[in-house]
VEXDREN-2710 file (C-alpha; in Angstrom, 1 decimal):
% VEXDREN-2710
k/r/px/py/pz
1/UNK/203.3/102.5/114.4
2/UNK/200.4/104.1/113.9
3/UNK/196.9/103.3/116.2
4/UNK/194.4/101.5/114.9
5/UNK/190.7/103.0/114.6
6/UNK/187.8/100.9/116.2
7/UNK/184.9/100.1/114.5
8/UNK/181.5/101.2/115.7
9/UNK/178.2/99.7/114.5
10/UNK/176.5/102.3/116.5
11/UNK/177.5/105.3/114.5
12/UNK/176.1/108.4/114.1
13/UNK/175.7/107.3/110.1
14/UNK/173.8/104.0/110.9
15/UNK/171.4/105.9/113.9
16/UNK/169.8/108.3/111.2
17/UNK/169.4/105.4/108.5
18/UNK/167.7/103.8/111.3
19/UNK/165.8/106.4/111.9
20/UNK/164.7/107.0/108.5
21/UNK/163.4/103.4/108.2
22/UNK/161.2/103.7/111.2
23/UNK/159.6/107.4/109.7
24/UNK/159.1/105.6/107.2
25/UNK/157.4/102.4/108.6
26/UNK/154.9/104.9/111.0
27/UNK/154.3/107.3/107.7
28/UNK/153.0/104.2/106.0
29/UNK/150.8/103.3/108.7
30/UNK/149.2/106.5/108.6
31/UNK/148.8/107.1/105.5
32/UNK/147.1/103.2/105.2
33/UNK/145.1/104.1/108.4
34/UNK/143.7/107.3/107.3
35/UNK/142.3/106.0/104.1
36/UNK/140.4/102.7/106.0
37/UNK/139.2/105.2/108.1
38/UNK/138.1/107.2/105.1
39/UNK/136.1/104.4/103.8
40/UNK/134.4/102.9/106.6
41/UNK/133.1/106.3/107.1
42/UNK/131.4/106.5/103.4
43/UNK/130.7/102.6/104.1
44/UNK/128.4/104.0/107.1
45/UNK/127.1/106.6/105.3
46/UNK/125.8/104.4/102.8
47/UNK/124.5/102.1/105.0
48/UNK/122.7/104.2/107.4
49/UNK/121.0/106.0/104.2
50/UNK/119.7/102.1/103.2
51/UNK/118.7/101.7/106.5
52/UNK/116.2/105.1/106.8
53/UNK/114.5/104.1/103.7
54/UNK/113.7/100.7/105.0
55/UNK/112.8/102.3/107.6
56/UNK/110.4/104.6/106.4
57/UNK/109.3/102.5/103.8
58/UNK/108.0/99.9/107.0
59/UNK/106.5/103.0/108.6
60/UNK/104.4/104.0/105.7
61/UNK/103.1/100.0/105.2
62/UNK/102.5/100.3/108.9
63/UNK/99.6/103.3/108.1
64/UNK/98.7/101.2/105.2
65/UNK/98.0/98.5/107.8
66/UNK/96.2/100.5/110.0
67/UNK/93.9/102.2/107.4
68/UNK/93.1/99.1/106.0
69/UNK/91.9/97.2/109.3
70/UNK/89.9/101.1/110.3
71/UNK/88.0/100.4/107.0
72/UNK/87.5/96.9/107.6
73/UNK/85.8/97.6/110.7
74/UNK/83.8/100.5/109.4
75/UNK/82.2/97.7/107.2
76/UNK/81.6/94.8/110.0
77/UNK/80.0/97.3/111.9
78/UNK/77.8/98.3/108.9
79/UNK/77.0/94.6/108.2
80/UNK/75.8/94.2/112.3
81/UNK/73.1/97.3/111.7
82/UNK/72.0/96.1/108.3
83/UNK/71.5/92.8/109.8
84/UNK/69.7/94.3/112.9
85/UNK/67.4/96.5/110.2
86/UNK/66.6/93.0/108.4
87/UNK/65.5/91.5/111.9
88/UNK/63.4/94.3/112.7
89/UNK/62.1/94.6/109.0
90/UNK/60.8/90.9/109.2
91/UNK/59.2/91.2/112.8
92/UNK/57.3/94.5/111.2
93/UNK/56.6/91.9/108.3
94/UNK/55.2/89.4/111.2
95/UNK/53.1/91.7/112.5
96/UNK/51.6/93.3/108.9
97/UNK/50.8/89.2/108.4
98/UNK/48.9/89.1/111.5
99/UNK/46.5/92.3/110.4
100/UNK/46.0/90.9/107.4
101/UNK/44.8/87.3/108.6
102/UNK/42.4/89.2/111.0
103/UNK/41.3/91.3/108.7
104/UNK/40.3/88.9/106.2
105/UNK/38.4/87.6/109.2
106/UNK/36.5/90.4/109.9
107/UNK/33.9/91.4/107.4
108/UNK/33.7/94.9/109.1
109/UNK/36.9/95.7/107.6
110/UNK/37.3/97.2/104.1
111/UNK/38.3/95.6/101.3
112/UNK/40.7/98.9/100.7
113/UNK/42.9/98.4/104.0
114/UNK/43.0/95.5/103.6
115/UNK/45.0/96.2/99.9
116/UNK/46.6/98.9/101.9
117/UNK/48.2/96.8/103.8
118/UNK/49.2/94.2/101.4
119/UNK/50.6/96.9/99.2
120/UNK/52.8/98.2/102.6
121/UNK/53.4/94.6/103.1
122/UNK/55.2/94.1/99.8
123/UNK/57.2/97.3/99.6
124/UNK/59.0/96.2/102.9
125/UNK/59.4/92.5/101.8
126/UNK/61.4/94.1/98.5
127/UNK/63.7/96.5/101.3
128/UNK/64.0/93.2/103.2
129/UNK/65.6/91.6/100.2
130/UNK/67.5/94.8/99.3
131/UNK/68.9/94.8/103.1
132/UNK/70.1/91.0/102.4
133/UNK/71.8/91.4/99.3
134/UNK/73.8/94.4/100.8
135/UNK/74.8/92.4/103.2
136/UNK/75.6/89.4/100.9
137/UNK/77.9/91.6/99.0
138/UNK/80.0/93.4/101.8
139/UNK/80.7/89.3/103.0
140/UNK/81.9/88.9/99.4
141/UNK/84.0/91.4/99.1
142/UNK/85.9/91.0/102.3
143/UNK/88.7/93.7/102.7
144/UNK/89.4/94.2/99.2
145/UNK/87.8/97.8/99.6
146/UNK/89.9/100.0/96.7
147/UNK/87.7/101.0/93.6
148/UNK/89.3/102.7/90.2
149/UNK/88.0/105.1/87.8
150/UNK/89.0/104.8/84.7
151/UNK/88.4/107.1/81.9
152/UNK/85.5/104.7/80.4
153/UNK/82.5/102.8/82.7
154/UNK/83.6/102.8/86.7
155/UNK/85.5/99.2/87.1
156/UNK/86.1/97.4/90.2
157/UNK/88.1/94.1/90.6
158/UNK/86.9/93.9/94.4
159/UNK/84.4/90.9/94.1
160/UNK/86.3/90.4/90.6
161/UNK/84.1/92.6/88.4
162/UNK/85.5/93.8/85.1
163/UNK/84.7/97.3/83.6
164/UNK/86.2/99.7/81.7
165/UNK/85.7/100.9/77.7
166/UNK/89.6/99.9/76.8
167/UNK/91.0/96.7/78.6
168/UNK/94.4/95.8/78.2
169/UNK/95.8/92.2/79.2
170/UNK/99.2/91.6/79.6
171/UNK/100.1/88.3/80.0
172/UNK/103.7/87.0/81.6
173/UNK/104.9/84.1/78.7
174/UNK/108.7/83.4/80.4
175/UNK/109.9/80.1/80.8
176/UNK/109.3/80.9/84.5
177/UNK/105.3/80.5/83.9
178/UNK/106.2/76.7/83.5
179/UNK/105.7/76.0/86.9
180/UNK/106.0/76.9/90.3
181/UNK/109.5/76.2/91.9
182/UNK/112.8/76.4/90.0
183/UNK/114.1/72.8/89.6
184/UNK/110.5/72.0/87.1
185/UNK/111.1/75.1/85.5
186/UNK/114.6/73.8/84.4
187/UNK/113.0/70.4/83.6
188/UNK/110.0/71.5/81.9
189/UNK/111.3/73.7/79.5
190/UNK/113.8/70.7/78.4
191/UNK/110.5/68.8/77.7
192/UNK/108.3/68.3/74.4
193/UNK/106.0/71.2/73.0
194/UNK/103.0/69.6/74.1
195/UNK/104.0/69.2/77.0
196/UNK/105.4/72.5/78.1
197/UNK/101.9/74.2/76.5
198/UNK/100.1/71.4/79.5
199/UNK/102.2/73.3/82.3
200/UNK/99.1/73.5/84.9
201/UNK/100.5/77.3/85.8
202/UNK/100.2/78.1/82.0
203/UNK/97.0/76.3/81.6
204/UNK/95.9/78.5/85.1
205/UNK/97.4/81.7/83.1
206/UNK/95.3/80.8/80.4
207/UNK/91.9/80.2/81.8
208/UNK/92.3/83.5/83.6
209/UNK/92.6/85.3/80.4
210/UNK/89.5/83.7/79.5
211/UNK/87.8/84.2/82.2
212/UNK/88.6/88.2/82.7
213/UNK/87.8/88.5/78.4
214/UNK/84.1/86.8/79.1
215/UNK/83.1/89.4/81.4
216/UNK/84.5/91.9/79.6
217/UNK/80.9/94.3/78.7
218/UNK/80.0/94.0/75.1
219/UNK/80.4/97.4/74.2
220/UNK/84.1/97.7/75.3
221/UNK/87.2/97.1/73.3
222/UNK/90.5/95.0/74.3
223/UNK/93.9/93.9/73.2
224/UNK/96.2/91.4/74.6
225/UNK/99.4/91.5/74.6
226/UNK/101.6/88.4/75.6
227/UNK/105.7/89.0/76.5
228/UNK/108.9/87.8/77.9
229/UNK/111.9/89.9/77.1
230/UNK/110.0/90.4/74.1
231/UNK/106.2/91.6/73.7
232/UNK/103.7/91.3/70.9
233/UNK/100.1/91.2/70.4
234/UNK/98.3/87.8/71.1
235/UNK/96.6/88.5/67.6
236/UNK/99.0/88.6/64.8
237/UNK/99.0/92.1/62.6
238/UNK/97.2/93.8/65.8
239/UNK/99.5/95.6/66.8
240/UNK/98.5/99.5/68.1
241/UNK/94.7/98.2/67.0
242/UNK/92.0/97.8/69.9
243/UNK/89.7/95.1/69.3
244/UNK/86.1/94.7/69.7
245/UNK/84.9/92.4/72.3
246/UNK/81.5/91.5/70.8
247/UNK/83.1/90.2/67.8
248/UNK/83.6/86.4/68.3
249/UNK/86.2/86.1/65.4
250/UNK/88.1/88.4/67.3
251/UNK/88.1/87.1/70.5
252/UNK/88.3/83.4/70.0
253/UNK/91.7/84.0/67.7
254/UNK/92.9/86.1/70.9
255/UNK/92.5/83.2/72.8
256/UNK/93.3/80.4/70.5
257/UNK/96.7/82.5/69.9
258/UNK/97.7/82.4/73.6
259/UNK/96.9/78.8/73.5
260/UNK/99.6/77.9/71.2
261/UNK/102.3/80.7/73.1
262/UNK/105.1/78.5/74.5
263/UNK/106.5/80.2/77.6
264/UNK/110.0/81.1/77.4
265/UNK/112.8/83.0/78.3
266/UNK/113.1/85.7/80.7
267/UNK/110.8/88.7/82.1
268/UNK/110.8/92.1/80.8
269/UNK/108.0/94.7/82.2
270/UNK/109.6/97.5/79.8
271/UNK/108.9/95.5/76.6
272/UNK/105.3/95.0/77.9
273/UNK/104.9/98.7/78.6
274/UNK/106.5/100.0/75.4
275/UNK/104.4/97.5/73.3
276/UNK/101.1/99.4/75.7
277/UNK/102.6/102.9/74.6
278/UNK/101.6/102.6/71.1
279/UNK/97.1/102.4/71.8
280/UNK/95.2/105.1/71.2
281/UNK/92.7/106.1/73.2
282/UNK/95.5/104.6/76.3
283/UNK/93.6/101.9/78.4
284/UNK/91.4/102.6/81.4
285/UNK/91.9/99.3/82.9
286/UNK/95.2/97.2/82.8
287/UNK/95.2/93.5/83.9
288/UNK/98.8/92.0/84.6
289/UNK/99.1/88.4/84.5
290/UNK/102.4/87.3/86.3
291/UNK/104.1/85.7/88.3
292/UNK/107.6/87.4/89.4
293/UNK/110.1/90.3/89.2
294/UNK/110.9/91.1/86.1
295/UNK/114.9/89.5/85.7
296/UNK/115.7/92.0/82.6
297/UNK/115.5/95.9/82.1
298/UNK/115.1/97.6/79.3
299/UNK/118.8/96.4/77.8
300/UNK/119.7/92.9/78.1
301/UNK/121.6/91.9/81.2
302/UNK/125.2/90.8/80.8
303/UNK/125.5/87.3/82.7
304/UNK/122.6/84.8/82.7
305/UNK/121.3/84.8/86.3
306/UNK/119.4/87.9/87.6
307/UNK/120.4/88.6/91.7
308/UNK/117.3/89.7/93.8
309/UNK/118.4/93.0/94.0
310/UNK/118.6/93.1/90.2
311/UNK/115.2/92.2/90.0
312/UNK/114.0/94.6/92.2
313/UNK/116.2/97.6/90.2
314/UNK/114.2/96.6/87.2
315/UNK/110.7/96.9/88.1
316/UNK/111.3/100.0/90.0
317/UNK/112.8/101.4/86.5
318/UNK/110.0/100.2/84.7
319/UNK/107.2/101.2/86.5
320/UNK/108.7/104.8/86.8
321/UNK/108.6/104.8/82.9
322/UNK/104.5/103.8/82.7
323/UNK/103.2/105.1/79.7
324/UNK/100.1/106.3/81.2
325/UNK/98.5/107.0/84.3
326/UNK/95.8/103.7/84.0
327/UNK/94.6/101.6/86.7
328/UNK/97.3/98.2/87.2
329/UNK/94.9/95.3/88.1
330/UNK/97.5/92.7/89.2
331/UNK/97.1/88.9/89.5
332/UNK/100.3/87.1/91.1
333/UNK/100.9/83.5/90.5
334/UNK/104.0/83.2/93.0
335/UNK/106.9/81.3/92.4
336/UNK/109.8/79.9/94.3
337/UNK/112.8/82.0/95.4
338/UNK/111.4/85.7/94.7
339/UNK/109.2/86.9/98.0
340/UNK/109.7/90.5/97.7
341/UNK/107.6/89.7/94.1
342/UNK/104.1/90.6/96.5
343/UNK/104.7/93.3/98.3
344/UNK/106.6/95.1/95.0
345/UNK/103.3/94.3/92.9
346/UNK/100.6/94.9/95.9
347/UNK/102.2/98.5/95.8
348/UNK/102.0/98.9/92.0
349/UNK/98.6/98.2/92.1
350/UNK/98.2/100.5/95.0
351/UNK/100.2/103.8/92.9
352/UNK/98.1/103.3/90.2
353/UNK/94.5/103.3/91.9
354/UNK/94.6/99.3/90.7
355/UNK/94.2/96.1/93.0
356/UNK/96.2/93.2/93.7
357/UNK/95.0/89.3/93.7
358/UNK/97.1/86.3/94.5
359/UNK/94.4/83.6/93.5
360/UNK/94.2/80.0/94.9
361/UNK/95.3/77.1/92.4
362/UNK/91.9/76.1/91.5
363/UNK/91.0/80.0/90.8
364/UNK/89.1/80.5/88.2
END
């Protein structure tokens, strides 16, 4: 009878499929380890690169900063020696008063000093007043130091002065400009006409239209241009025209125009800049009315809401698209839920030689 072969579950066949299943196992692991190493690696590339422009862009506001308070000083201490001239100008005044009184007194004197003096006597009461209106002006002006040049009359919008031969207003009309925080935008906008055109933010947008266009210099010309993720002239069948700002007709259906704008939808700067491309001469002074980021680029977006750092992608694509090279006067009415809105638009205005004003409520 023949012997019976035993069985062996630890065979030389089952040992090497065994030990194909564990290569296998550790070549996955590998493999799958190699590649997460491969992306955190361009993960912390991409990172670190975000983090050096952050950090030089808070190094070059940091010189910003400094020049700015350097320059502020420079003009407190020129306001201490003007004020010390006045003081010594009016004792000199004092005294002049004094030798004119005894003079008068004194018959011995001639009548020719004594004009002599009152002549001296008025020339340093007009440098007295001269000395106090320079001093009244740099008290105004505060730390808004920058001035522009445009390519008409010398403008400056420190101590809100308006120059310039071609003026250009463009003025923010999205639904935004309803009001301040997001829940009364919502609501307002679901409200009556009439309504909706009382927004107090509109009615602020408004008045300081009207307020920049009536000290605007008669000779110059304007045009303004209202727009959301559309833009048009404020004055129909004006487009590419400027218009003259002595002529009444003109201006009051400018402004009767915006008057009856009803703010809607969203924010485009592209469509305002494209619809600024077309004037010829190009502005020399730009004043833009707004009050946020813009939340569209030049295409329209895809989904309805516009994240924070989409609204930052599409002003920096806009305003590295300007048409021209124009001072960019800004004035900010802020709204809820966008803070990087200030800085983006204080720098704007700082590229383009321009200046940058976030006004109080009751302003103008």
């Amino acid at each position: 009878m023949a012997k019976r072969r035993e069985f062996n579950v630890f065979s030389l066949a089952f040992l090497d499929i065994m030990s194909c299943g564990f290569g296998a196992v550790i070549l996955i692991y590998i493999i799958i380890n190699h590649g997460s190493e491969s992306t955190s690696q361009e993960l912390n590339v991409t990172l670190l690169a975000q983090v050096k422009q952050i950090e030089e862009r808070v190094e070059n506001e940091q010189e910003d900063l400094v020049i700015l308070r350097n320059t502020l000083a420079e003009v407190d201490e020129t306001i201490i020696t003007t004020a010390a001239d006045i003081i010594e100008l009016l004792d000199t005044i004092r005294e002049l008063e004094t030798m004119i009184a005894q003079s008068s007194q004194d018959q011995s004197t001639s009548n020719e000093s004594i004009e002599a003096l009152k002549k001296e006597l008025k020339r340093l009461d007009e440098e007295a007043m001269s000395l106090k209106g320079s001093v009244a002006d740099s008290q105004q002006t505060g730390s808004a130091l920058r001035s522009v040049v445009g390519q008409g009359d010398r403008q400056y919008l420190t101590g809100l002065k308006i120059g310039g031969e071609h003026i250009l207003i463009l003025l923010d009309a999205s639904a935004s400009m309803l009001d301040e925080t997001i829940v009364n935008i919502i609501r307002r906008r679901n409200l009556p006409i009439e309504q909706q055109l009382a927004s107090a933010k509109w009615q602020r947008a408004i008045r300081t239209v009207e307020w920049i266009t009536a000290n605007m210099p008669e000779d110059a010309q304007f045009q303004i241009i209202t727009f959301n993720t559309e833009a048009k002239p404020a004055l129909p069948d004006s487009e590419s025209k400027w218009l003259t700002a002595n002529n009444p007709e003109l201006l009051n259906g400018s402004i009767d125009s915006i008057k009856a704008v009803v703010p809607s939808g969203g924010t485009s700067l592209h469509a305002a800049f494209e619809a600024s491309r077309d004037l010829s001469p190009e502005p020399d002074n730009i004043f833009l009315i707004v009050d946020g980021l813009p939340t569209q680029g030049k295409e329209k977006p895809r989904g309805s809401v516009a994240s924070s750092r989409d609204r930052v992608a599409n002003f920096s694509n806009a305003i590295e698209g300007l048409p021209f090279l124009s001072p960019i006067n800004v004035i900010l009415f802020p709204m809820e839920g966008d803070p990087v809105a200030a800085p983006s638009y204080w720098r704007l205005a700082q590229m383009t030689g321009g200046s940058f004003l976030s006004p109080s409520r009751d302003w103008p």
